[in-house]
C-alpha positions as CSV (number, residue, x, y, z in Angstrom):
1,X,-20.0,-4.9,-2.2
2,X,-21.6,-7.1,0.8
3,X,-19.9,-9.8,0.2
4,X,-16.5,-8.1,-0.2
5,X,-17.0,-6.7,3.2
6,X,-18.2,-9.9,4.7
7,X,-14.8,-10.7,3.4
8,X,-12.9,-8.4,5.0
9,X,-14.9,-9.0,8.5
10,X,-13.4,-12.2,8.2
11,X,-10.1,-11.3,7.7
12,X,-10.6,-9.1,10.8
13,X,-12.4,-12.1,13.0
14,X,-9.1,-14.0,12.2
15,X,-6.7,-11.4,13.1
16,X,-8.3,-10.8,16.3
17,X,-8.6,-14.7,17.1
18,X,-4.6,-15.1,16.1
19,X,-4.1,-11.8,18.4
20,X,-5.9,-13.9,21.5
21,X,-4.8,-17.5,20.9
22,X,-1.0,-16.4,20.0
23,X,0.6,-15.1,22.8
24,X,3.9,-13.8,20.6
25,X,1.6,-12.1,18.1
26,X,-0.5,-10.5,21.2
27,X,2.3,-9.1,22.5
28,X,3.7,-7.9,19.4
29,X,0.3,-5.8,18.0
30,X,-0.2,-4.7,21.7
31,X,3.0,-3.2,21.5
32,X,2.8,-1.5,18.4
33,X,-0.9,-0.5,19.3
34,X,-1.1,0.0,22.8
35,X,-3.6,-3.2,23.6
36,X,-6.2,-5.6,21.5
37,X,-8.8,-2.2,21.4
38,X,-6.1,-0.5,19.8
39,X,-5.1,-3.3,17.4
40,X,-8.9,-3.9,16.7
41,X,-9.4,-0.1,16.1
42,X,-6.3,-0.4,13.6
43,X,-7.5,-3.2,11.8
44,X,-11.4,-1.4,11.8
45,X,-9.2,1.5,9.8
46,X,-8.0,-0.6,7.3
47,X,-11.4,-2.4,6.9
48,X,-12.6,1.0,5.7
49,X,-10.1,1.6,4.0
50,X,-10.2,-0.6,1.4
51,X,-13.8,-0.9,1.4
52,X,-13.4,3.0,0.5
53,X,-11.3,1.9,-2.3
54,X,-13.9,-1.0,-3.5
55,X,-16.5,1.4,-3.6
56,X,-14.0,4.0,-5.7
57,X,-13.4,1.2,-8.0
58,X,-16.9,0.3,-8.8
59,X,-18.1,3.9,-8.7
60,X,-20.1,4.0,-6.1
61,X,-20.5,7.1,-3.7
62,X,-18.7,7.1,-0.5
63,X,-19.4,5.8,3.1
64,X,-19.8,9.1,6.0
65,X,-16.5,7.8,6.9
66,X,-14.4,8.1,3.9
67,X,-16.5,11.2,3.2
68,X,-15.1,12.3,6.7
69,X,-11.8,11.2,5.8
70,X,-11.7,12.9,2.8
71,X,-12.7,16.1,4.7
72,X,-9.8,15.8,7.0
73,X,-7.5,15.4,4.4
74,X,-8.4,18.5,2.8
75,X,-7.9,20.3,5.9
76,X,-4.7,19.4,6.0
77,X,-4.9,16.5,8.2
78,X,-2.4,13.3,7.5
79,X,-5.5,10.8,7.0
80,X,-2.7,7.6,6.7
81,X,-1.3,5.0,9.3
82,X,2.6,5.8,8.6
83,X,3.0,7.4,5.2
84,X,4.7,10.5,6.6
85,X,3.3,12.4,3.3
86,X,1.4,15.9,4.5
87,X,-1.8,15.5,2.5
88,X,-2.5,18.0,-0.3
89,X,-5.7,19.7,-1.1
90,X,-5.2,18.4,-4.7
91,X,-3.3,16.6,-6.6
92,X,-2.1,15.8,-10.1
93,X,0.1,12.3,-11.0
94,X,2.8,11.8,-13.5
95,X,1.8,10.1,-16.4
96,X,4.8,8.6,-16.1
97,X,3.9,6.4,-13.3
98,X,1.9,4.2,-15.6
99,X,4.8,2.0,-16.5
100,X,5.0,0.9,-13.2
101,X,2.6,-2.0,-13.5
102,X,0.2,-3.9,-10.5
103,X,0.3,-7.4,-10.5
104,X,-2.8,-9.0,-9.4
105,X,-2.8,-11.6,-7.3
106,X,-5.3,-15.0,-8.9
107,X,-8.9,-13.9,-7.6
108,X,-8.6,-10.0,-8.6
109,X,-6.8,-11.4,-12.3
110,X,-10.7,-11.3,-14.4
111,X,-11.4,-8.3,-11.7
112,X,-11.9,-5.2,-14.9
113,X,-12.1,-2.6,-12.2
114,X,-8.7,-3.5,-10.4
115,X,-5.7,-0.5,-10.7
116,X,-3.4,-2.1,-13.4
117,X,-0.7,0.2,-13.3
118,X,0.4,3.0,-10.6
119,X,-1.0,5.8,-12.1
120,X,-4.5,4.2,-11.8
121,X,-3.7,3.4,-8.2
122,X,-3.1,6.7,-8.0
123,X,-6.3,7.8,-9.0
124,X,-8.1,5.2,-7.0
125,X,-6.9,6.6,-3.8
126,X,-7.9,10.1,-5.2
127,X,-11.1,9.0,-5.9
128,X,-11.5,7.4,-2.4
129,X,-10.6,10.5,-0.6
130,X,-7.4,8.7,0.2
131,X,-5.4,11.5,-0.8
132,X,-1.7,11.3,2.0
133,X,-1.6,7.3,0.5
134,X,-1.8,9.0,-2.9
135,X,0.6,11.3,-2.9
136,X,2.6,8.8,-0.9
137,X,2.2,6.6,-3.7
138,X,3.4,9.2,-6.0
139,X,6.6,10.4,-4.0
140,X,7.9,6.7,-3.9
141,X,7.0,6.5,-7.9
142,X,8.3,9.7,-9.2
143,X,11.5,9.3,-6.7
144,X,12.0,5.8,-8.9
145,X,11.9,7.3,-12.1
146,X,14.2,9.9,-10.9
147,X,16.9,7.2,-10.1
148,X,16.0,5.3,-13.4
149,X,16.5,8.4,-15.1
150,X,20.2,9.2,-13.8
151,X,21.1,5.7,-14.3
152,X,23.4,3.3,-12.1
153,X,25.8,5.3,-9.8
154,X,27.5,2.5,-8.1
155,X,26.4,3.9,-4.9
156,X,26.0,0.6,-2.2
157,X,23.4,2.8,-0.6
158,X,20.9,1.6,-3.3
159,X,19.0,-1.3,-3.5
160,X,17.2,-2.9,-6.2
161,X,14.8,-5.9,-6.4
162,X,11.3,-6.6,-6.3
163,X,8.8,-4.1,-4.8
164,X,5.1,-3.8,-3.5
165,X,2.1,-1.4,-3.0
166,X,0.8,-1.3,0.1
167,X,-3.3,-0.3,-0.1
168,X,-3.0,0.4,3.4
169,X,-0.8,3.0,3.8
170,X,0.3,3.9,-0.1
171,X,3.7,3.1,0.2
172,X,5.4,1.8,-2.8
173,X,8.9,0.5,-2.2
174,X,11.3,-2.9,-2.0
175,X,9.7,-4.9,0.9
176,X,10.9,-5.6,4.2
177,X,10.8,-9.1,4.0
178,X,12.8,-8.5,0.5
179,X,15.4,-11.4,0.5
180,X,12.5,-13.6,0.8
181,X,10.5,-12.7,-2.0
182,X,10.8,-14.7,-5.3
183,X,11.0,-13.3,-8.2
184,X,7.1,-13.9,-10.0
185,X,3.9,-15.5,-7.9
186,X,2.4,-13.3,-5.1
187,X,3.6,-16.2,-2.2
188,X,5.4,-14.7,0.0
189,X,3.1,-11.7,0.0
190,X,5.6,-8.3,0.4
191,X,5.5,-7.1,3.7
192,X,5.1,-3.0,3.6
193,X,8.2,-1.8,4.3
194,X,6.6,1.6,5.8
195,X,3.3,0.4,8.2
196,X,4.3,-3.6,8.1
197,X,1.2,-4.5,6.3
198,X,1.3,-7.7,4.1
199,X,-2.4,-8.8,3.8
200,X,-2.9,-5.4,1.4
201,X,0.1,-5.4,-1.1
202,X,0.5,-6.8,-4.4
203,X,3.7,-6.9,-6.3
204,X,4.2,-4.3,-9.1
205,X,6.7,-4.2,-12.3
206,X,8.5,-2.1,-13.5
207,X,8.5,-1.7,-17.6
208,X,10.7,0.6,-19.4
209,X,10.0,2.4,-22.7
210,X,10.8,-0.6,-24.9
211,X,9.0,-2.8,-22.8
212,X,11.6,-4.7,-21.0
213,X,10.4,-5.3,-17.2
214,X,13.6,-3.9,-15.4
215,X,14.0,-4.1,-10.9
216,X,13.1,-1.4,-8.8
217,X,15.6,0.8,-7.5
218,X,15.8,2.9,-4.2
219,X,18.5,4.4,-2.2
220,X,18.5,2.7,1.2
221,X,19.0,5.6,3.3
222,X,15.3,7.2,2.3
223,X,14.2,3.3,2.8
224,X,11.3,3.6,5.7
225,X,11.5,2.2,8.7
226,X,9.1,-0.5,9.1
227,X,7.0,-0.8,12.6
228,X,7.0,-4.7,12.7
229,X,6.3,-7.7,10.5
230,X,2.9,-7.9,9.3
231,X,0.5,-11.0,11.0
């Protein structure tokens, strides 16, 4: 657990040192944050986050702050950076949700304890108090199975292709970088297309009853607008 935190402090260090040497990306997080102490604070949030969802995954207790976290959650608060899911006091996912798959990316491939489908990403964000990137998680899923379920419509106001989970904010969903993304390998990383994260996503599959891996499917106009580009 230390040294996947050293990790992440890293990964913090050099999004802070790209923030101060690269004037366009400055800008652009300062923007969207209000200045570096806000970008920093942002990136702090995330930091916890997943090291919430570490802990969750190896079955350790919780940190005070996810502990506070899942607190406010209960109370009703939002507890996630963009989802725009109210966060329920409890929750309960469809089983269904499990043949959406999570592709690991090379170094979390051996990792036993890493969410293999949606349903288990589900439960990992339960378990780490994470409960508005849960249900997120489970609005986008169960609205795909709903559109897999009715079948093609013709409509042009869906879009299909290749989507991502986002550990940051829960959002599952075509990314916004989308016409970039090839079709296996995790390079490009998806770029949330909800909070504009791309250092937290991996790709995920979608596999139908016999077994065929089939694209994901969204109408556009429930498509989230993202905030920016992730850096």
């Amino acid at each position: 657990m230390l040294a996947y935190r050293a990790k992440l402090d890293v990964w913090l260090r050099e999004k802070l040192e790209r923030f101060d040497a690269e004037p366009s990306v400055g800008a652009k997080q300062a923007a969207k944050h209000g200045d570096r102490a806000g970008y920093e604070a942002h990136l702090r949030s995330q930091v916890e986050a997943k090291c919430a969802a570490e802990r969750a995954k190896l079955g350790l207790p919780r940190s005070d702050a996810s502990a506070v976290r899942k607190g406010e959650a209960e109370a009703g608060g939002d507890g996630a950076e963009g989802g725009g899911t109210e966060a329920p006091t409890s929750l309960s996912f469809d089983a269904r949700i499990a043949s959406v798959k999570v592709e690991p990316k090379d170094d979390e491939d051996s990792d036993a304890n890493f969410p293999r489908n949606l349903h288990n990403a589900a439960e990992l964000f339960a378990a780490a108090g994470m409960l508005s990137q849960a249900a997120q998680l489970h609005d986008c899923s169960t609205r795909l199975l709903s559109l897999l379920s009715a079948g093609p419509t013709g409509r042009q106001s869906q879009r299909i292709g290749r989507a991502c989970i986002c550990w940051s904010c829960g959002h599952v969903g075509l990314p916004s970088n989308a016409s970039s993304v090839v079709e296996s390998g995790a390079t490009p990383p998806g770029v949330c297309a909800a909070c504009g994260e791309n250092a937290q996503t991996n790709f995920v599959r979608v596999v139908s009853e016999d077994g065929t891996v089939v694209p994901w499917i969204e109408d556009a106009e429930r498509a989230p607008r993202p905030e920016g580009q992730g850096e």
